[in-house]
PyMOL Python script that loads the backbone (N, CA, C, O; Angstrom):
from pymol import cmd

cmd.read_pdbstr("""\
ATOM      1  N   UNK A   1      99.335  89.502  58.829  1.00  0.00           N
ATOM      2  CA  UNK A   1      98.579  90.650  59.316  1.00  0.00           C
ATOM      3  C   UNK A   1      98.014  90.362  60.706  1.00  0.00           C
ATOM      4  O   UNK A   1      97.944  91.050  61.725  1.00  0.00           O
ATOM      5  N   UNK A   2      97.706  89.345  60.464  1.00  0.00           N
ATOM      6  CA  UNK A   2      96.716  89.051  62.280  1.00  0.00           C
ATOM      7  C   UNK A   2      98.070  88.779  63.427  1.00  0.00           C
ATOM      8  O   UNK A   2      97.984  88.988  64.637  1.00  0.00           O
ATOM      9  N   UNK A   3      98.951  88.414  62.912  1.00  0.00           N
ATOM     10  CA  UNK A   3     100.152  88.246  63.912  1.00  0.00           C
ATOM     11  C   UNK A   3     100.721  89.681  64.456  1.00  0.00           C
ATOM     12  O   UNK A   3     101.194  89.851  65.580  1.00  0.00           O
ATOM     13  N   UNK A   4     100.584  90.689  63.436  1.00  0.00           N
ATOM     14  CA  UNK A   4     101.489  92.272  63.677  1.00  0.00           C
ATOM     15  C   UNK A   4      99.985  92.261  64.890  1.00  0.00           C
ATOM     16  O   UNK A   4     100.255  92.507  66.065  1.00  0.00           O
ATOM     17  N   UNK A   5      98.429  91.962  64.505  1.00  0.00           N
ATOM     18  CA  UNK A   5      97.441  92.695  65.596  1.00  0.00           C
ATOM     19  C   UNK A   5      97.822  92.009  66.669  1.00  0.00           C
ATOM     20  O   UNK A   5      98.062  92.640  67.698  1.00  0.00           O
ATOM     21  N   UNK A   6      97.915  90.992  66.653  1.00  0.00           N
ATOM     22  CA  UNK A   6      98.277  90.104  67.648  1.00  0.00           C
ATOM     23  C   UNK A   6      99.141  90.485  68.785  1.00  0.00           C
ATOM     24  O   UNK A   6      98.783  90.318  69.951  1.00  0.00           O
ATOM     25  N   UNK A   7     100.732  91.200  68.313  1.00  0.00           N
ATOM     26  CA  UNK A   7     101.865  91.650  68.656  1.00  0.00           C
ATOM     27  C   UNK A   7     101.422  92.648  69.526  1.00  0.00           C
ATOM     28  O   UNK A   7     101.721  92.743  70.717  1.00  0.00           O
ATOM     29  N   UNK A   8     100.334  93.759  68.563  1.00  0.00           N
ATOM     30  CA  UNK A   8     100.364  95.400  69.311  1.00  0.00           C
ATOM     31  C   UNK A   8      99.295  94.872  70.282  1.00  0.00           C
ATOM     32  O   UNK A   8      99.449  95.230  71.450  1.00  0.00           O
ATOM     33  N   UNK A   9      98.220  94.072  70.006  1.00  0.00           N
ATOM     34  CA  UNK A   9      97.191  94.062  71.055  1.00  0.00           C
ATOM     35  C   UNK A   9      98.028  93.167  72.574  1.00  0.00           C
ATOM     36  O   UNK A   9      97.495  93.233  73.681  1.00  0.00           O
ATOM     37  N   UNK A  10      98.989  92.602  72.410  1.00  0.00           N
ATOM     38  CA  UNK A  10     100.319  91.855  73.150  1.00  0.00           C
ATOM     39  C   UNK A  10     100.801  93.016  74.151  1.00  0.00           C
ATOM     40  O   UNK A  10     100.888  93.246  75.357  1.00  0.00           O
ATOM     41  N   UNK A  11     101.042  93.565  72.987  1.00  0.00           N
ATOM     42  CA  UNK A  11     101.970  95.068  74.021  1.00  0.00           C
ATOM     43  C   UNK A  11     100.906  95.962  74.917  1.00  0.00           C
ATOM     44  O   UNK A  11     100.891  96.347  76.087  1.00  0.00           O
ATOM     45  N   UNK A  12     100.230  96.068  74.046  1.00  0.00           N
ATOM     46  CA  UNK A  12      99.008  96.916  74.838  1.00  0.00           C
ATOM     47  C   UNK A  12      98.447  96.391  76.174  1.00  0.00           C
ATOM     48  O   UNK A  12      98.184  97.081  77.158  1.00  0.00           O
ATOM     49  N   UNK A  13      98.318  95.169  76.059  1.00  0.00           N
ATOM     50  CA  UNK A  13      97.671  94.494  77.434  1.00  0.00           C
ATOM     51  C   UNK A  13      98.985  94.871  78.400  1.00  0.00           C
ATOM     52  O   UNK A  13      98.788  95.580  79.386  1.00  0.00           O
ATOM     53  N   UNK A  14     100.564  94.296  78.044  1.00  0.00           N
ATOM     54  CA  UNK A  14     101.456  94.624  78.900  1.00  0.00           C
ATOM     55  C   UNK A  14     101.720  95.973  79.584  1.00  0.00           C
ATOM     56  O   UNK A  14     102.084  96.260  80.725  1.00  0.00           O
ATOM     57  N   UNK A  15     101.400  96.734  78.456  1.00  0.00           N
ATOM     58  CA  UNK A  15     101.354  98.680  79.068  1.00  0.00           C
ATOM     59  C   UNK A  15     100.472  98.643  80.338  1.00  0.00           C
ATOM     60  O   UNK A  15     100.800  98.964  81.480  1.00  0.00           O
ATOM     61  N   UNK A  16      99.179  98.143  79.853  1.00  0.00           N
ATOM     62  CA  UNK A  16      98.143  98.470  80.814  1.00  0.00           C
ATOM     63  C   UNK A  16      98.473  97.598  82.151  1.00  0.00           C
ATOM     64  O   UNK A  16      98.285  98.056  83.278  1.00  0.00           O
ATOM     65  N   UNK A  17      98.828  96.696  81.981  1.00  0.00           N
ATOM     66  CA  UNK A  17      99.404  96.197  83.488  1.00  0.00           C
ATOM     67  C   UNK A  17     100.642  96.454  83.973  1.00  0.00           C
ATOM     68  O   UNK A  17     100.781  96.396  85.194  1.00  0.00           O
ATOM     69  N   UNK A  18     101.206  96.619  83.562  1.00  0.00           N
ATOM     70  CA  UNK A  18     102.431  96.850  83.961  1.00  0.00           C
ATOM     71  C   UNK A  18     103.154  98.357  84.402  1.00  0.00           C
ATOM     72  O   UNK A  18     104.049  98.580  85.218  1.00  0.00           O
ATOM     73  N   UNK A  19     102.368  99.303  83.498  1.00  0.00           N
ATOM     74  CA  UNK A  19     102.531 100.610  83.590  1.00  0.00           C
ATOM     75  C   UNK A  19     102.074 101.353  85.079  1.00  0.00           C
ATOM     76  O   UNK A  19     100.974 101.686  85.522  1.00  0.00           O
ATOM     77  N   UNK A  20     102.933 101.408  85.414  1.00  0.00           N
ATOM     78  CA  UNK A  20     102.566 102.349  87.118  1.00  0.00           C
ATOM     79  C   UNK A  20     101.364 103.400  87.232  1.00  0.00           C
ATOM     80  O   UNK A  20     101.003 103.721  86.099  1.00  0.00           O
ATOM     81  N   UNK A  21     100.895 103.807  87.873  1.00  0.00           N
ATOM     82  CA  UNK A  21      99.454 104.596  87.586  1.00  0.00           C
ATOM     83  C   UNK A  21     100.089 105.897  88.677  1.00  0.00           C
ATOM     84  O   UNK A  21     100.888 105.929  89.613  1.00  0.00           O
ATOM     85  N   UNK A  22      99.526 106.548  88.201  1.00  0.00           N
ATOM     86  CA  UNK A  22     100.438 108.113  88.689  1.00  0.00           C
ATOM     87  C   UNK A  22      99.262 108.866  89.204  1.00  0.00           C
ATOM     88  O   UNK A  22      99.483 110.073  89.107  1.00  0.00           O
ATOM     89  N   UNK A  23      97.926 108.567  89.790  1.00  0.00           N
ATOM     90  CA  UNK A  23      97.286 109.118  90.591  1.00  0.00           C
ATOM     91  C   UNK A  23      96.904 107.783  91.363  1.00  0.00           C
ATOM     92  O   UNK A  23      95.903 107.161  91.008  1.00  0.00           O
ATOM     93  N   UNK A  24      97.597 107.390  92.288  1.00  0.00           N
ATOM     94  CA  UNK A  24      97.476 106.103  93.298  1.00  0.00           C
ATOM     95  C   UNK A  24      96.654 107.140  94.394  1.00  0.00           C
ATOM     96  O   UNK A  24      96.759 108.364  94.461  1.00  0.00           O
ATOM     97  N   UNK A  25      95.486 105.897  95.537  1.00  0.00           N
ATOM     98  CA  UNK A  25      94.874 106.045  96.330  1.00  0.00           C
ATOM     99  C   UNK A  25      95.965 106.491  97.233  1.00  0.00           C
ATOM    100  O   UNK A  25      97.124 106.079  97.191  1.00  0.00           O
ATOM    101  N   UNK A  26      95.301 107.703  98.362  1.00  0.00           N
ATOM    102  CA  UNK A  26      96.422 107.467  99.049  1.00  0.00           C
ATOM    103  C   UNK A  26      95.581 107.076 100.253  1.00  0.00           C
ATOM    104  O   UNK A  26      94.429 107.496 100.362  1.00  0.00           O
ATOM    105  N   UNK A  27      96.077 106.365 101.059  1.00  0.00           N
ATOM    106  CA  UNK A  27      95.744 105.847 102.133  1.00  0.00           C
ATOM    107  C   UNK A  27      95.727 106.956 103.787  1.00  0.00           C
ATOM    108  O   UNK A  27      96.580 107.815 104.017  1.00  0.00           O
ATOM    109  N   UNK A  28      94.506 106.606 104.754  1.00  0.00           N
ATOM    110  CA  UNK A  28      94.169 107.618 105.437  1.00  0.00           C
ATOM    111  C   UNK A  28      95.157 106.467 106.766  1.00  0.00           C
ATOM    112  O   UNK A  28      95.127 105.241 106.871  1.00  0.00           O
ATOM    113  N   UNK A  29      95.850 107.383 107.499  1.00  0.00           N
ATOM    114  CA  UNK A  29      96.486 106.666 108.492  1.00  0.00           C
ATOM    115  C   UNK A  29      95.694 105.695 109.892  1.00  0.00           C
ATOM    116  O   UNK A  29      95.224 106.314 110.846  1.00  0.00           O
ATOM    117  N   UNK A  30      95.650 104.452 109.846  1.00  0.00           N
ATOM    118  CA  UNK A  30      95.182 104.039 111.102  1.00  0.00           C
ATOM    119  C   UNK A  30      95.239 104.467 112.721  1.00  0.00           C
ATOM    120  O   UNK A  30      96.371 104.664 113.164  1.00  0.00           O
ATOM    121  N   UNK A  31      94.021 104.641 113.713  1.00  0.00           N
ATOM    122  CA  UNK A  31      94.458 104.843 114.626  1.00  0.00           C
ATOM    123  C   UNK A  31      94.195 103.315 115.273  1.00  0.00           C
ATOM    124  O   UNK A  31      93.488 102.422 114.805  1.00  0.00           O
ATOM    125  N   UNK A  32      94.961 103.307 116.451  1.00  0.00           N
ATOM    126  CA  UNK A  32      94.753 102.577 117.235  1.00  0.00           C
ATOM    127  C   UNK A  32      93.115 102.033 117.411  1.00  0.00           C
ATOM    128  O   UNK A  32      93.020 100.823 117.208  1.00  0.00           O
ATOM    129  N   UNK A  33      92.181 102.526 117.655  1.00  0.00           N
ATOM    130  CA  UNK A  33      90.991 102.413 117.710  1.00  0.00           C
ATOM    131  C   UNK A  33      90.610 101.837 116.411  1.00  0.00           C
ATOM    132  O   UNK A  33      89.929 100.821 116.550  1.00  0.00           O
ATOM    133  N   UNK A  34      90.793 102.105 115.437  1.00  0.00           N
ATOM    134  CA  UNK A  34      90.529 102.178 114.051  1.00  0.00           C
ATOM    135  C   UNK A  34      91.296 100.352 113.687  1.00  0.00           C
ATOM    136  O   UNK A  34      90.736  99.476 113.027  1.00  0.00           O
ATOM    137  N   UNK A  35      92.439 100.269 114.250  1.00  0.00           N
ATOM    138  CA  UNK A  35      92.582  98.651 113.986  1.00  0.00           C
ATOM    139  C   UNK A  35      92.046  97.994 114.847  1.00  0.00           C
ATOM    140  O   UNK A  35      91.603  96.946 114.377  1.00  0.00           O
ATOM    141  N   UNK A  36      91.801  98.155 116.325  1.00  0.00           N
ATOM    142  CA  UNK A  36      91.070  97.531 117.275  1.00  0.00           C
ATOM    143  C   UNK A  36      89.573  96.798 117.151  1.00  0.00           C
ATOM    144  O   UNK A  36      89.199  95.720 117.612  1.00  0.00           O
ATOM    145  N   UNK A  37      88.653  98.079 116.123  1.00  0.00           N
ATOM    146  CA  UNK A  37      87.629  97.983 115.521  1.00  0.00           C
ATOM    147  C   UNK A  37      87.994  96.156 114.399  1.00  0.00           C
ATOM    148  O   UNK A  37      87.506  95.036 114.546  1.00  0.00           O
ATOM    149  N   UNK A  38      88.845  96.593 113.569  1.00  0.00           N
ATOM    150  CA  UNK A  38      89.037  95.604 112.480  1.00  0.00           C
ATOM    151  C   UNK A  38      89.147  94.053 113.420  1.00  0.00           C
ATOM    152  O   UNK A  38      88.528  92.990 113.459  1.00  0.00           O
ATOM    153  N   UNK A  39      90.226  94.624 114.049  1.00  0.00           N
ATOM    154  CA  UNK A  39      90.631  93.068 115.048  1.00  0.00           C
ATOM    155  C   UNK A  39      89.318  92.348 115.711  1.00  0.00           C
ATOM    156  O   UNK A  39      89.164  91.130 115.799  1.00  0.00           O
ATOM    157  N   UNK A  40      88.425  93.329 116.148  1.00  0.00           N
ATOM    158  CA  UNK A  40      86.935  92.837 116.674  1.00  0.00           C
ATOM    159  C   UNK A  40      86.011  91.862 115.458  1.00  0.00           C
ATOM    160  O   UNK A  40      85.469  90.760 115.539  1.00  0.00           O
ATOM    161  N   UNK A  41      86.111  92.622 114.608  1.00  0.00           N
ATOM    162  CA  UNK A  41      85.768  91.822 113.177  1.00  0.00           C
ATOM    163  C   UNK A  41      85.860  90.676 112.956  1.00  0.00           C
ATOM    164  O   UNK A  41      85.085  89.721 112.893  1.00  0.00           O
ATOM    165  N   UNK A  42      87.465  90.937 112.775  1.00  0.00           N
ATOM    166  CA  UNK A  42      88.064  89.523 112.592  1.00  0.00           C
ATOM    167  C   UNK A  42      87.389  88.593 113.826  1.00  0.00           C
ATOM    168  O   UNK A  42      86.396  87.866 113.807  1.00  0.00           O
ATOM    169  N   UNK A  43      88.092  88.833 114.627  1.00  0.00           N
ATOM    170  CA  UNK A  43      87.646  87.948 116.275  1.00  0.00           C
ATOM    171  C   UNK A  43      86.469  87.677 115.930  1.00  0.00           C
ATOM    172  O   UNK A  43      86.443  86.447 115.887  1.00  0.00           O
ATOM    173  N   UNK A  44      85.346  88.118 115.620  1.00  0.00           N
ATOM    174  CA  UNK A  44      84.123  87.488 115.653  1.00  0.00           C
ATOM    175  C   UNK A  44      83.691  86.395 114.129  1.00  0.00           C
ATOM    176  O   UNK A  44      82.802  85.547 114.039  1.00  0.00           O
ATOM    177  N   UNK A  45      84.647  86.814 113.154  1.00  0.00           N
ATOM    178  CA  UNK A  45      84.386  85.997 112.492  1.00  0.00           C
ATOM    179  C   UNK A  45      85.097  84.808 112.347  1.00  0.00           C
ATOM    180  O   UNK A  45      84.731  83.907 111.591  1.00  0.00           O
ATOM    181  N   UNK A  46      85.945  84.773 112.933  1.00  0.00           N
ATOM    182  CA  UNK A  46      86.867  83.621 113.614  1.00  0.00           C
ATOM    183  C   UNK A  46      85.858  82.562 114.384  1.00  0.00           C
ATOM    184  O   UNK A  46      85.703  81.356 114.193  1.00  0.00           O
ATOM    185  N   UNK A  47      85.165  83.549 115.419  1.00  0.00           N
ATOM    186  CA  UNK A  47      84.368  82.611 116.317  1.00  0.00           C
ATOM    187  C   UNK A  47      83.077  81.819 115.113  1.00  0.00           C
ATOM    188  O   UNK A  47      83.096  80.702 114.597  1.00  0.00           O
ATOM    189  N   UNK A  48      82.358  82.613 115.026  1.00  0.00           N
ATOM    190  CA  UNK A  48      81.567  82.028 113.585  1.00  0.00           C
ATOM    191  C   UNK A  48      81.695  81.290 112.806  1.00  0.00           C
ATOM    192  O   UNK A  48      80.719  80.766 112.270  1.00  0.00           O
ATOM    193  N   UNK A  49      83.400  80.888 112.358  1.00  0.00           N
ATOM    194  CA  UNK A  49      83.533  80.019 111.567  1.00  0.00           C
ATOM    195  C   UNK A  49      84.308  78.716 112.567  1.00  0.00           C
ATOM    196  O   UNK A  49      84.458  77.544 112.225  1.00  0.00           O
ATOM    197  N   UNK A  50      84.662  79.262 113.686  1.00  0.00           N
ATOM    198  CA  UNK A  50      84.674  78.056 115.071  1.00  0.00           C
ATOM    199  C   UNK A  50      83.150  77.191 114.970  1.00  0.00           C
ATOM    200  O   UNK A  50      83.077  76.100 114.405  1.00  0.00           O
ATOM    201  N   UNK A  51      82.550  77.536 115.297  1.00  0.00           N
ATOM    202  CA  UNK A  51      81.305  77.339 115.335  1.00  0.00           C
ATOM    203  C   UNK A  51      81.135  76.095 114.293  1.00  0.00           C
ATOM    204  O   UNK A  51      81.418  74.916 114.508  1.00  0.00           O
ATOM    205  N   UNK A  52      80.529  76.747 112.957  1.00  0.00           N
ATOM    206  CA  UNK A  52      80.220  76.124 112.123  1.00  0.00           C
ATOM    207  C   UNK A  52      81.245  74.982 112.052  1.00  0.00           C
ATOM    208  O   UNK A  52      80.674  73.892 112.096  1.00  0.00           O
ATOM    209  N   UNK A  53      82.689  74.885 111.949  1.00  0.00           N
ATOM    210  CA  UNK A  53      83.338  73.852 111.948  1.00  0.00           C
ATOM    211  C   UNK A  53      83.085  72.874 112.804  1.00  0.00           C
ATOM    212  O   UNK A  53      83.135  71.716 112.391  1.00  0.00           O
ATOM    213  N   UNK A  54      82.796  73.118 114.026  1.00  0.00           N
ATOM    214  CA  UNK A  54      82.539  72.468 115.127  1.00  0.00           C
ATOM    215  C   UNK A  54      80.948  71.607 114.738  1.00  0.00           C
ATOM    216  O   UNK A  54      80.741  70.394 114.739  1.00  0.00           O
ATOM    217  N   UNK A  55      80.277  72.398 114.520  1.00  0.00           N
ATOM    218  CA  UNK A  55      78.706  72.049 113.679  1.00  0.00           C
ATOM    219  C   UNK A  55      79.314  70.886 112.523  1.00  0.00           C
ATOM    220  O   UNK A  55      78.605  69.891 112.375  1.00  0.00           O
ATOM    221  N   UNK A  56      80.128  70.939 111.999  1.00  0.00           N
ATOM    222  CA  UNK A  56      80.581  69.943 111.024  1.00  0.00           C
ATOM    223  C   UNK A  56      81.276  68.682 110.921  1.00  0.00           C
ATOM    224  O   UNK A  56      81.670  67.808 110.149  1.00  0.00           O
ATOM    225  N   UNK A  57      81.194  69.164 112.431  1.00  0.00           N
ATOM    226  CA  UNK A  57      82.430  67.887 113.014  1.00  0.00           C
ATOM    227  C   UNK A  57      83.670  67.865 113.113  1.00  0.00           C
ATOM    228  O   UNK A  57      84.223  66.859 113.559  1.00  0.00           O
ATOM    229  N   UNK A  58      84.326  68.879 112.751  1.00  0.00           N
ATOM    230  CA  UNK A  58      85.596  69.156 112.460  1.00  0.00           C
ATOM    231  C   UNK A  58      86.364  69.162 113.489  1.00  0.00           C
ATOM    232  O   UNK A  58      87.515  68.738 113.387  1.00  0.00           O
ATOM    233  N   UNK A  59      85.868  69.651 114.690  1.00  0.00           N
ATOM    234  CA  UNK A  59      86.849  69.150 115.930  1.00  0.00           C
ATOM    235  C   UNK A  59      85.830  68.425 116.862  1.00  0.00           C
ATOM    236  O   UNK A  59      84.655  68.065 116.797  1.00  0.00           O
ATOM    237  N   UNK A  60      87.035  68.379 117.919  1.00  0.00           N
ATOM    238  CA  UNK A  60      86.526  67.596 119.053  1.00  0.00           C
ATOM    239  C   UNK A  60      86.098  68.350 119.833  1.00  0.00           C
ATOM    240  O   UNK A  60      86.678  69.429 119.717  1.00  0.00           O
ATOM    241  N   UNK A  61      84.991  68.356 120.982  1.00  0.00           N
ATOM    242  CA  UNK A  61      84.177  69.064 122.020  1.00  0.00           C
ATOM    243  C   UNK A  61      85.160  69.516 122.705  1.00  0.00           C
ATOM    244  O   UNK A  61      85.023  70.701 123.010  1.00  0.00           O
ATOM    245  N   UNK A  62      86.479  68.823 123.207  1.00  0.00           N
ATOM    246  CA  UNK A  62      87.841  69.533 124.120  1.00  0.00           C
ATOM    247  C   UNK A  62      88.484  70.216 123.030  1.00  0.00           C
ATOM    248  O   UNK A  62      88.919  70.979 123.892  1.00  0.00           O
ATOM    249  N   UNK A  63      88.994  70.706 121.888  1.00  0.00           N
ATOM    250  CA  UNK A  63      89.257  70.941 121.141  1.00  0.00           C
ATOM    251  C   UNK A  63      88.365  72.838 120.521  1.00  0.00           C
ATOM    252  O   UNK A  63      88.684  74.001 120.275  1.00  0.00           O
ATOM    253  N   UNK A  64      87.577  72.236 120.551  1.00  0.00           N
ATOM    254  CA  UNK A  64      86.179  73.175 120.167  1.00  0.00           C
ATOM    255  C   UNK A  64      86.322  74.398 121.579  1.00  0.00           C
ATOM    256  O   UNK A  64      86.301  75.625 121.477  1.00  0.00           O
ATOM    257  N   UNK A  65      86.436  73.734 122.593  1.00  0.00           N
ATOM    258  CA  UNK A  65      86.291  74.337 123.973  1.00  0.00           C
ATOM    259  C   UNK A  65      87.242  75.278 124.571  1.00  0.00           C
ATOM    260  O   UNK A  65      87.054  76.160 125.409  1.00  0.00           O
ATOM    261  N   UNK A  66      88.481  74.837 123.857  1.00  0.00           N
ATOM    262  CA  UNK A  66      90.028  75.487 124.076  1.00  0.00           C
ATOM    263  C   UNK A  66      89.564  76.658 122.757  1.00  0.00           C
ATOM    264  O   UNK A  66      89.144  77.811 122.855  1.00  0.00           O
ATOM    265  N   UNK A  67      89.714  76.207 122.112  1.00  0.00           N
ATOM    266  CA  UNK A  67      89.546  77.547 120.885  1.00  0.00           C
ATOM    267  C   UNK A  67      88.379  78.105 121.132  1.00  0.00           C
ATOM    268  O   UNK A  67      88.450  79.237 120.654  1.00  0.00           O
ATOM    269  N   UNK A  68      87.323  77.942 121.622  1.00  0.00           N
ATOM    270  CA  UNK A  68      86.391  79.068 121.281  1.00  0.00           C
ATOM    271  C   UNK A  68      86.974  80.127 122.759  1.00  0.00           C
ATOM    272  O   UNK A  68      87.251  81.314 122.586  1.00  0.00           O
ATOM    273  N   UNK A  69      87.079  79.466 124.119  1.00  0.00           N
ATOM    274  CA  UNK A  69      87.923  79.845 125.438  1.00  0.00           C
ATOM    275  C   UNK A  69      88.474  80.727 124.955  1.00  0.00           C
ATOM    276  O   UNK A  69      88.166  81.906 125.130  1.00  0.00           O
ATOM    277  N   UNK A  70      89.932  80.081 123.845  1.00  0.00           N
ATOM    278  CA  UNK A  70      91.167  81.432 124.005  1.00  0.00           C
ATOM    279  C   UNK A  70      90.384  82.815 122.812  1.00  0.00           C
ATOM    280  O   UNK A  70      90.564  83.976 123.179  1.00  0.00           O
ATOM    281  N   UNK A  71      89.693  82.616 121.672  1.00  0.00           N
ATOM    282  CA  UNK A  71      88.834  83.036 120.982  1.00  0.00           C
ATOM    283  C   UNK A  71      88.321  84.197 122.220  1.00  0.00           C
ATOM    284  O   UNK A  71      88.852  85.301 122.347  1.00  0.00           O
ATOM    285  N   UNK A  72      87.790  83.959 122.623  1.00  0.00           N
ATOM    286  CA  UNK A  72      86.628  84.586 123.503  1.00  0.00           C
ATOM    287  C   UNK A  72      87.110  85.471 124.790  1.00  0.00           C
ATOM    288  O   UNK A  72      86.379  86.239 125.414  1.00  0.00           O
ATOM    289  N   UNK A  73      88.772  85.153 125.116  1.00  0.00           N
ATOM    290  CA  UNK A  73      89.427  86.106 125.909  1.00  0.00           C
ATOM    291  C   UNK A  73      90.439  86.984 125.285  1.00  0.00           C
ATOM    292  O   UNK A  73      90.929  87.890 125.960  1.00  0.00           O
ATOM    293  N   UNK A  74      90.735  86.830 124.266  1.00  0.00           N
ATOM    294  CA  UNK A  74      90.886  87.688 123.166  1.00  0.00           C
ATOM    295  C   UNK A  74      89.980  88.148 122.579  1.00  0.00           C
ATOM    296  O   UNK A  74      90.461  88.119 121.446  1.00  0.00           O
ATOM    297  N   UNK A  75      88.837  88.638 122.443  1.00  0.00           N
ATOM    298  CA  UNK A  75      87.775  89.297 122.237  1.00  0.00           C
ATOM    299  C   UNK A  75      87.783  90.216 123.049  1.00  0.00           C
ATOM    300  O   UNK A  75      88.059  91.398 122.846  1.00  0.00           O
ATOM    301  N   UNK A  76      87.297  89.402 124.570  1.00  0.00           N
ATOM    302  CA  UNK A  76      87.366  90.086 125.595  1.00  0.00           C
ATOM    303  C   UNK A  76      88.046  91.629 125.591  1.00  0.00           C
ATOM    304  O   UNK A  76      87.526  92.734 125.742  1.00  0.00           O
ATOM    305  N   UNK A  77      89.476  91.204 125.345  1.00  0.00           N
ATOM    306  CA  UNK A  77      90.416  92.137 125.458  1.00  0.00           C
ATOM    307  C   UNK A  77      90.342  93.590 124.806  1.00  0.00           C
ATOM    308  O   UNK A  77      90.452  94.739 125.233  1.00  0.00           O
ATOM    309  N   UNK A  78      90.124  93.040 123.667  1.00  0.00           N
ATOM    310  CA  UNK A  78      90.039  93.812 122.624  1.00  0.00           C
ATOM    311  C   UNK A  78      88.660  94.683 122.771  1.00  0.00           C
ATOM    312  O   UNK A  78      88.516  95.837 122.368  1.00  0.00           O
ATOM    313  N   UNK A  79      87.745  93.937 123.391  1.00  0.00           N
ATOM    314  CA  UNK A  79      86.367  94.923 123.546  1.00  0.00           C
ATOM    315  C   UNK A  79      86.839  96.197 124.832  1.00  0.00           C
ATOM    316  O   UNK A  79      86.371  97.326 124.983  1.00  0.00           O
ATOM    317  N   UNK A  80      87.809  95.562 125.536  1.00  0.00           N
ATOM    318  CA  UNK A  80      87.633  96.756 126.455  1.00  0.00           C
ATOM    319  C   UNK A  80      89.016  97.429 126.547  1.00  0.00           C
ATOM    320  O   UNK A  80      89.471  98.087 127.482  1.00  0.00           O
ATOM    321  N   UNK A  81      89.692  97.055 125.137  1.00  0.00           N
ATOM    322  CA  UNK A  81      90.469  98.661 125.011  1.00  0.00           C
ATOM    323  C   UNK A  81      89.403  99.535 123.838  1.00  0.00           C
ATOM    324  O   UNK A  81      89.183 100.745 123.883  1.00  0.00           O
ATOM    325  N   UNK A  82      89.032  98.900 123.170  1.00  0.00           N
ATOM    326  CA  UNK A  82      88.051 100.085 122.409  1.00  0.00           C
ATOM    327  C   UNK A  82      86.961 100.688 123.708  1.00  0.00           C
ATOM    328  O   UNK A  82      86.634 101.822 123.356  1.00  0.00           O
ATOM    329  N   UNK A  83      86.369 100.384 124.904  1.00  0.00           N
ATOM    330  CA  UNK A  83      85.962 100.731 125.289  1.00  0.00           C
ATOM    331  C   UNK A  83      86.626 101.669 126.509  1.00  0.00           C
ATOM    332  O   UNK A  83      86.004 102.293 127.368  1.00  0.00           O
ATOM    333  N   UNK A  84      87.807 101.597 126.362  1.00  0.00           N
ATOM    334  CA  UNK A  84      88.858 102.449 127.642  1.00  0.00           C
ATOM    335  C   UNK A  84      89.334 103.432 126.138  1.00  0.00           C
ATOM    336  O   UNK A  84      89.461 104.602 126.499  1.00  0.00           O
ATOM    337  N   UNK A  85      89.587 103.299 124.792  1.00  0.00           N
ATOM    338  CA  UNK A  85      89.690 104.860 124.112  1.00  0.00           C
ATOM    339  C   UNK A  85      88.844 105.110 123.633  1.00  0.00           C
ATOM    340  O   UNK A  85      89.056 106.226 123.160  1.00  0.00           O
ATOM    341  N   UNK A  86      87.547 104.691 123.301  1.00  0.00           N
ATOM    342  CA  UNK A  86      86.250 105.178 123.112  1.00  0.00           C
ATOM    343  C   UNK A  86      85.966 106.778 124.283  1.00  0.00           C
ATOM    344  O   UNK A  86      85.689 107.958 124.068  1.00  0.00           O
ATOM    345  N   UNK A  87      86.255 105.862 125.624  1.00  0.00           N
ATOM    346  CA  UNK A  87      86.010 107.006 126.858  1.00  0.00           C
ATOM    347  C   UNK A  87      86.747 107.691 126.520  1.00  0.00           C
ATOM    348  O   UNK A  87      86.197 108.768 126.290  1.00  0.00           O
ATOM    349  N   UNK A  88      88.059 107.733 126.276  1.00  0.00           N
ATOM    350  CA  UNK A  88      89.789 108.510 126.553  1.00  0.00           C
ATOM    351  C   UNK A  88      89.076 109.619 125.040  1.00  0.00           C
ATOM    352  O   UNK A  88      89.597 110.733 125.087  1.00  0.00           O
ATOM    353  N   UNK A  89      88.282 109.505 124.099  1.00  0.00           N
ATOM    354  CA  UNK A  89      88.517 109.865 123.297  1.00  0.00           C
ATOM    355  C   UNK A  89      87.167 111.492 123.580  1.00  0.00           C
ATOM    356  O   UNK A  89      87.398 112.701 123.615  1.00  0.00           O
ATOM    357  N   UNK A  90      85.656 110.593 123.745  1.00  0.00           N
ATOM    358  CA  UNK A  90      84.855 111.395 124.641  1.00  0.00           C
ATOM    359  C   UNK A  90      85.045 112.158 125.428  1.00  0.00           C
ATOM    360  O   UNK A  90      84.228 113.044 125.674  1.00  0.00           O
ATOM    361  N   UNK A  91      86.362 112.011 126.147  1.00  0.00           N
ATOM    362  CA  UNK A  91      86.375 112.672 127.453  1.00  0.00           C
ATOM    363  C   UNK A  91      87.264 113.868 126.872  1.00  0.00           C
ATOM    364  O   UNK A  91      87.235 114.926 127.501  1.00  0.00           O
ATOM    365  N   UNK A  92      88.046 113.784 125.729  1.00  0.00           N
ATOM    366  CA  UNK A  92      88.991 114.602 124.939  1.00  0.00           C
ATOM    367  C   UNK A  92      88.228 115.568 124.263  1.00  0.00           C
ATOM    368  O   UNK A  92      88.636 116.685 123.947  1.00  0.00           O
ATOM    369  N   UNK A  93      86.682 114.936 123.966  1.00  0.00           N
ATOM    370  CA  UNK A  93      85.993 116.025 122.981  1.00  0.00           C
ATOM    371  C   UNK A  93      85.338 117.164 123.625  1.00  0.00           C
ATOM    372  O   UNK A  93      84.794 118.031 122.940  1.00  0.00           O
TER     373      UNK A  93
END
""", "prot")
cmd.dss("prot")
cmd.show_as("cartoon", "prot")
cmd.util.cbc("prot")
cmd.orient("prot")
């Protein structure tokens, strides 16, 4: 008897995972701005955890200096295309 519960409560878990779900999220399309934002994110938490590694000893001061550098002109970048379609976008409204 506990083996047949065993079996259906078996199958049941497999339905529920396995079974496709037929009202899926649907996803709102990215704009350009909209990943630029994310990439800034990232970039800064990149630098943050530069940091702390560096705080830990984990690299070397020339080492530390090159990555936070290329870190930090890639930031750069990225701050001033959100800030060239930020305008492009204002100037549209």
């Amino acid at each position: 008897m506990s083996t047949i519960a065993c079996g259906v409560l078996l199958l049941a878990i497999f339905a529920f995972v396995f079974y496709p779900q037929r009202h899926t999220a649907r996803q709102i399309p990215k704009t350009r701005l909209d990943f630029l934002r994310e990439q800034k994110d990232v970039l800064y938490e990149n630098l943050r955890d530069l940091n702390f590694e560096y705080s830990a000893g984990k690299y070397t001061a020339e080492d530390y200096a090159a990555q936070r550098a290329a870190l930090e002109n890639e930031t750069a970048a990225v701050l001033a295309e959100i800030d060239q379609l930020e305008l492009q976008v204002a100037l549209h409204s």
